[in-house]
N, C-alpha and C positions, 0 to 999 in steps of 0.2 A: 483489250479493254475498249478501247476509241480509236476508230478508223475515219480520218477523213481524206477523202479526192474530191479535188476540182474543184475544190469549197471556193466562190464568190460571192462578191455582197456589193450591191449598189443600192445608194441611195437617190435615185433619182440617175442624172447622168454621170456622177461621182462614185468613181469604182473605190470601195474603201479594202475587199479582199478579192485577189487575183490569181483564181487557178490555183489554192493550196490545198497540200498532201501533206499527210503526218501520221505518224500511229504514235497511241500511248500505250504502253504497256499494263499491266497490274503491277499498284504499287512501285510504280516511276513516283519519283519528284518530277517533273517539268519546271521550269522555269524560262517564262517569256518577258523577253527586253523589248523596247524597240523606244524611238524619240515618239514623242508627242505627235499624233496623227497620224500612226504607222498601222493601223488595224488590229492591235492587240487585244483591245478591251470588244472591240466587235466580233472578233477571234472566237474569245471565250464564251460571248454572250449566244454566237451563231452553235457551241457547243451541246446544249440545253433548250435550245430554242429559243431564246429569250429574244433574238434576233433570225427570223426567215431566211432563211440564205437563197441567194439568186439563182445557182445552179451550185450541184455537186451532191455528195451525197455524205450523209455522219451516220457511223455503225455505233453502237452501244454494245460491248458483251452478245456480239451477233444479232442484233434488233436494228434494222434498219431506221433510226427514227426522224430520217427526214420523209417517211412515205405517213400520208396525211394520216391512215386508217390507225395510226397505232396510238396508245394511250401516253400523250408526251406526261400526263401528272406521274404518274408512274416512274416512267424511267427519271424524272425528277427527285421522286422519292430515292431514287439510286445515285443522282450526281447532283450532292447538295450545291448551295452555292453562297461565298461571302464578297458583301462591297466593302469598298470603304467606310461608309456610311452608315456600317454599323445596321440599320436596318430594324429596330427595337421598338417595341410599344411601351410608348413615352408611363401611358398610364395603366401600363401592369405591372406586377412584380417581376423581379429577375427571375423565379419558379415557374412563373404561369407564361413568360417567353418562352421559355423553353419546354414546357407542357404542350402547350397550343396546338402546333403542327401535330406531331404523334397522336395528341387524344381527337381531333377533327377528321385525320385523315382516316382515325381505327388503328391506327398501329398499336395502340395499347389503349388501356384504359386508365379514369383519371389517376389511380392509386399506383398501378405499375409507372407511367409516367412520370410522377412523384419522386418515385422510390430512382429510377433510373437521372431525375434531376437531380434528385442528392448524390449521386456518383458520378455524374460529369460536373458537376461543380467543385466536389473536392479534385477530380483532375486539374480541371483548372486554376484551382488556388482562389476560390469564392467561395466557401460554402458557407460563412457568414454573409455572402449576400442575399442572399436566397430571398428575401424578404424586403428588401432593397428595391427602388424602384433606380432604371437606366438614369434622369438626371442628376441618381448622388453617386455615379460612379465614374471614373477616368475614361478616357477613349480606350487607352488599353484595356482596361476590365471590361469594357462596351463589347468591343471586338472581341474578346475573347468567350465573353457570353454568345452572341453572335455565333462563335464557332463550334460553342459549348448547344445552342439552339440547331445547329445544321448537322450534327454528331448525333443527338437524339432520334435523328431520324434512320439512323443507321445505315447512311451512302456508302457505297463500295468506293463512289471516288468522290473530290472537294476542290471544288474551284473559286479559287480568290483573286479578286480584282484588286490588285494594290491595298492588301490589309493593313498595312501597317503605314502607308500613307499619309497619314491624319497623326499619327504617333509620336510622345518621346522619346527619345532614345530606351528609358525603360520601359515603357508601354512596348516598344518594337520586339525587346528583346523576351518579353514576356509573348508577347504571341509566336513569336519566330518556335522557343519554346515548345509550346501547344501543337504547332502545324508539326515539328521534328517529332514529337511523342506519338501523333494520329497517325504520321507516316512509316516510321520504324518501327513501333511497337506495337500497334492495331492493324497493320498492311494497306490503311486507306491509301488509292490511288491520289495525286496532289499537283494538280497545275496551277501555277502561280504566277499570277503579274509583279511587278515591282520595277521600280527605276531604282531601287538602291543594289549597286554591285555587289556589296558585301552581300546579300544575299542571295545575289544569283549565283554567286560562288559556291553556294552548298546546296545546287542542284545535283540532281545526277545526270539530267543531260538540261542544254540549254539551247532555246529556240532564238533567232534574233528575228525581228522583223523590221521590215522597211519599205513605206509606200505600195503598201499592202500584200508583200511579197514576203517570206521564210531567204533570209538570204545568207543564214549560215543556222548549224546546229551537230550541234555535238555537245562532249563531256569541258563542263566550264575551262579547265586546265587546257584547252584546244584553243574551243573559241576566242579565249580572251589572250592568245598569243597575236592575234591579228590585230593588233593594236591600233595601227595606221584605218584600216577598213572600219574599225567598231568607230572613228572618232570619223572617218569619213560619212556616217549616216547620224553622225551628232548624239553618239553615247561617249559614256565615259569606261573606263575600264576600274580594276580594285585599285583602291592605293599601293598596292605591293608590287602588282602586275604594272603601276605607272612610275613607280620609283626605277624598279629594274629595268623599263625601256628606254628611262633616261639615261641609267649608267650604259645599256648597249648603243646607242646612239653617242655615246662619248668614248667607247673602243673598247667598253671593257667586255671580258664575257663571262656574261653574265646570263641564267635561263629564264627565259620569262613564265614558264609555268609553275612558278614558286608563288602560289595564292593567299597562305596562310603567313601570318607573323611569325609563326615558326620555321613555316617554309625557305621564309622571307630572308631569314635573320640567319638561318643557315648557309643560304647564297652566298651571302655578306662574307660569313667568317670564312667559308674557303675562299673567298676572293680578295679577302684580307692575307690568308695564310698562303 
């Protein structure tokens, strides 16, 4: 699906991405960590274009599209994209957001466009907003329109920069939601930013970055055994994965790849029994 080497990015004398190599597969989750300033969100942005990259090269589904000649709207139309930010015209309806792209670019027409917003909105759990305009709704219904707008274009893959950022705890768990359904049950590809562990925990594989570097990556249950390392570049790890490092630091043995509260809580009782 995405092939990148050698990808860097400088802003001036300020190297933000250094020398990185990655493939995504079809229909991966990705999820990328890293502390504040670590080239994450220039990562994703250098993914699409959205940021030039200094040297290296990004393959799309075999389309080279860092070579100038090729149509980047295009393969755009293929790897939607959401910010935090929500990203919404203040003064249209929640329909005609999500209209807009698809009927401008010719992907459909205004009636099939329509017909296709009234079924990504009941996915999403809106179809009473439809006629709603973005400031009489929550950030979560925001974002989720937002991802309900980048769906209609019908991307093979969906990259989000910290969606749930800006969220409640129920706005979170309502988009988290959405992004699981587009992923498992639609096969869209799905790289994801976020600083909250519990979700990086229900990647399938997970990127770390630091100082503009990949410096670990694998299946969450791996990564986040490195407890020491993940907190030596100023992450945190899940609550589960930090409760059980404290009892193995205090003698007991105990695994630290117990992610879930179920997981968690099983630990416990054989270590009680």
């Amino acid at each position: 699906m995405i092939d990148v080497k050698g990808l860097s990015k400088s802003f001036g004398n300020h190297l933000v991405l250094d020398n990185i190599d990655q493939h995504i597969s079809p229909g991966e989750k990705v999820v990328v960590i890293g502390p504040s300033g670590s080239g994450k969100s220039t990562f994703l942005r250098c993914l699409n274009l959205l940021e030039q990259p200094t040297a290296g090269t990004i393959t799309f589904d075999g389309v080279v599209i860092t070579d100038p000649r090729v149509d980047i709207d295009a393969i755009r139309r293929q790897m939607g994209m959401v910010f935090q930010h929500f990203n919404l015209f203040p003064n249209m309806t929640i329909r005609r957001n999500i209209t807009l792209a698809p009927v401008r670019t010719g992907l459909m027409k205004q009636e099939e466009a329509d017909a296709e917003a009234a079924k990504l909105l009941e996915r999403v759990g809106l179809t009473e907003k439809a006629d709603s305009y973005p400031a009489q709704l929550s950030g979560g219904q925001k974002q989720r329109i937002a991802i309900a707008g980048v769906i209609a274009m019908e991307p093979r893959c969906i990259v989000l920069d910290e969606p749930t950022a800006m969220l409640d705890p129920i706005g979170r768990a309502d988009v988290l939601r959405t992004i699981k359904t587009l992923n498992r049950e639609r096969g869209v590809t799905v790289v994801l930013i976020t600083h909250h562990m519990d979700e990086a925990a229900q990647a399938d594989r997970l990127v770390v970055m630091a100082k503009g570097r990949i410096v670990a990556d694998g299946a969450p249950k791996e990564v986040f055994q490195d407890v020491e390392g993940l907190k030596s570049v100023g992450l945190t790890v899940p609550d589960t994965t930090e409760l059980l490092w404290e009892l193995r630091r205090e003698g007991l043995d105990v695994p630290l790849d117990a992610l879930s509260d179920e997981e968690c809580a099983q630990a416990l009782k054989e270590l009680l029994a």
